[in-house]
C-alpha positions in Angstrom: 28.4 -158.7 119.7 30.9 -160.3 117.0 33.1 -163.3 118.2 36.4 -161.0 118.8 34.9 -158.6 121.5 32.8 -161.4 122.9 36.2 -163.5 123.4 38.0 -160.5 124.8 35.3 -160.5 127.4 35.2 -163.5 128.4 39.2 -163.6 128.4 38.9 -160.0 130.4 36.4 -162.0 132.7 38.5 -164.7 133.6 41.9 -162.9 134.6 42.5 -162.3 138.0 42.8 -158.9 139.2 45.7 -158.0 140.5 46.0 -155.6 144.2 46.5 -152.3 142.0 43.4 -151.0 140.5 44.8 -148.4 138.6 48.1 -149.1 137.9 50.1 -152.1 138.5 54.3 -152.3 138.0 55.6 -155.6 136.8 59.4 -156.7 137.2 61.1 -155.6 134.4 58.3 -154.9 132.3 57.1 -151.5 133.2 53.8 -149.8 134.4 51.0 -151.1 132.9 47.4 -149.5 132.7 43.6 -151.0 133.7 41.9 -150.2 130.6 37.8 -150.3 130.4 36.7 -152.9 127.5 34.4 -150.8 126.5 37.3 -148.2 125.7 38.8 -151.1 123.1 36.3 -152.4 121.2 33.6 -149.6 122.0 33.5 -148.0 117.8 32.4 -144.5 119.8 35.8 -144.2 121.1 38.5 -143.4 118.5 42.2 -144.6 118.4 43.5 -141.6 120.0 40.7 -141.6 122.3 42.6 -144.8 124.0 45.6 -143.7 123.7 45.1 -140.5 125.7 43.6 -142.8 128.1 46.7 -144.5 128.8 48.5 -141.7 129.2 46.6 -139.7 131.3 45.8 -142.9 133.9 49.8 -143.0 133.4 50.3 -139.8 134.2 47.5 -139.6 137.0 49.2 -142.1 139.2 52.2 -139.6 140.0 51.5 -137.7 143.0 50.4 -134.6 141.9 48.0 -136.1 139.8 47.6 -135.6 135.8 48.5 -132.2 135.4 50.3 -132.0 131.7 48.8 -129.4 129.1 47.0 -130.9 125.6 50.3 -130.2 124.2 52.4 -131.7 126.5 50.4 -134.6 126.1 50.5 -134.8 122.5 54.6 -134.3 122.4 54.3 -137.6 124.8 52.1 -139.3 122.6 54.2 -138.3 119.6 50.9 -137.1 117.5 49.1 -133.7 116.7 47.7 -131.7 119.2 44.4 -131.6 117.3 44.3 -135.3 117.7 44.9 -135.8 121.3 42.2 -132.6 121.6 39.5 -134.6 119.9 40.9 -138.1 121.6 40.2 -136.4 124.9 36.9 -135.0 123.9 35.7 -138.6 123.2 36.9 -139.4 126.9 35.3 -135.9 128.5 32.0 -136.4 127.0 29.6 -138.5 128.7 29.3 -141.9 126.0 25.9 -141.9 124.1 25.2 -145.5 124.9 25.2 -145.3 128.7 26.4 -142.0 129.6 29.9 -142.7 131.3 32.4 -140.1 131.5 35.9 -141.7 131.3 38.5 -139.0 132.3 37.0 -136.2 134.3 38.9 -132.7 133.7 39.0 -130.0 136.2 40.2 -126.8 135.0 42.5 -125.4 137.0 42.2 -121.1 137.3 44.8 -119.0 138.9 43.1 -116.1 141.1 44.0 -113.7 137.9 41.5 -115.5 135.9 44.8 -116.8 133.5 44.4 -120.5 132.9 46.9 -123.0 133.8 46.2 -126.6 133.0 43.9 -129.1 133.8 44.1 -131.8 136.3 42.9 -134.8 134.8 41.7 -138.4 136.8 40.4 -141.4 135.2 37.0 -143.0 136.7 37.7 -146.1 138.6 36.6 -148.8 137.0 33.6 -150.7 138.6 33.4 -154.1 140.0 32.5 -156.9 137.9 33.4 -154.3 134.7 35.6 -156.2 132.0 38.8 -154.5 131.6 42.0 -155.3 129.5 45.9 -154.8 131.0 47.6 -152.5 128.7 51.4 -151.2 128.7 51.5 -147.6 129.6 54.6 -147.6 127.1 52.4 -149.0 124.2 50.3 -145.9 124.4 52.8 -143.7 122.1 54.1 -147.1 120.5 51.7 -147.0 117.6 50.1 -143.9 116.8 46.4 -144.3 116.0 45.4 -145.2 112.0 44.5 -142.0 110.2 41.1 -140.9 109.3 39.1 -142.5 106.3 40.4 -141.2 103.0 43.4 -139.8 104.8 46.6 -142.4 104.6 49.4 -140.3 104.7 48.0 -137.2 105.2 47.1 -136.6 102.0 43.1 -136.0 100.9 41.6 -138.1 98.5 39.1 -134.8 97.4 
């Protein structure tokens, strides 16, 4: 582990956790998210992989739950479809290293057999896990960097 992610962790370790697991409103700041580490400084996660993360344990803690189509979700986001699809396929997929699965998708199926949307929840995150706090707003604040050889969408081939 390099000397960044191992100071995040310890910095992670030694901030107390507040009532809310999931989700935790601060005066005047807005809602902000509990984010696995391992999400941040994990290099099998991609950028958009986190911040569909955010979103979705954003959107989860409404009443109803996550309920907000791929497209939805990438108008929120303020990024292509295609790249919140592949961010949440990073999430749905259990990890190679340990085999977690960080957002859990249940498709939803009207009696028809016509789709709807899904109902996405995030897994708790366990105790003595190292987490960061992260804005919920910061998740379509930056979008994620583009793929090697792609600045500006433009291909280098």
């Amino acid at each position: 582990m390099s000397a960044a992610p191992r100071r995040a962790a310890v910095q992670a370790a030694a901030c107390p956790e507040p009532p809310s697991a999931a989700g935790a409103p601060r005066r005047g700041r807005g809602l902000r998210i509990r984010v696995p580490l391992r999400l941040v400084v994990g290099a099998q996660y991609g950028d958009a992989a986190l911040s569909a993360y955010v979103k979705v344990a954003a959107l989860a803690l409404r009443p109803e739950g996550c309920t907000a189509r791929v497209a939805t979700l990438a108008e929120y986001l303020g990024l292509p479809k295609r790249t919140v699809e592949r961010g949440l396929q990073d999430l749905t997929r259990p990890d190679p290293v340990d085999g977690v699965v960080e957002v859990i998708t249940t498709r939803r199926t009207k009696r028809g057999g016509t789709g709807d949307s899904a109902h996405r929840v995030v897994r708790a995150v366990g105790d003595g896990e190292l987490f960061v706090w992260l804005p919920a707003a910061g998740a379509a604040a930056r979008p994620p960097a583009p793929p090697p050889g792609r600045e500006n969408g433009k291909s280098h081939l």
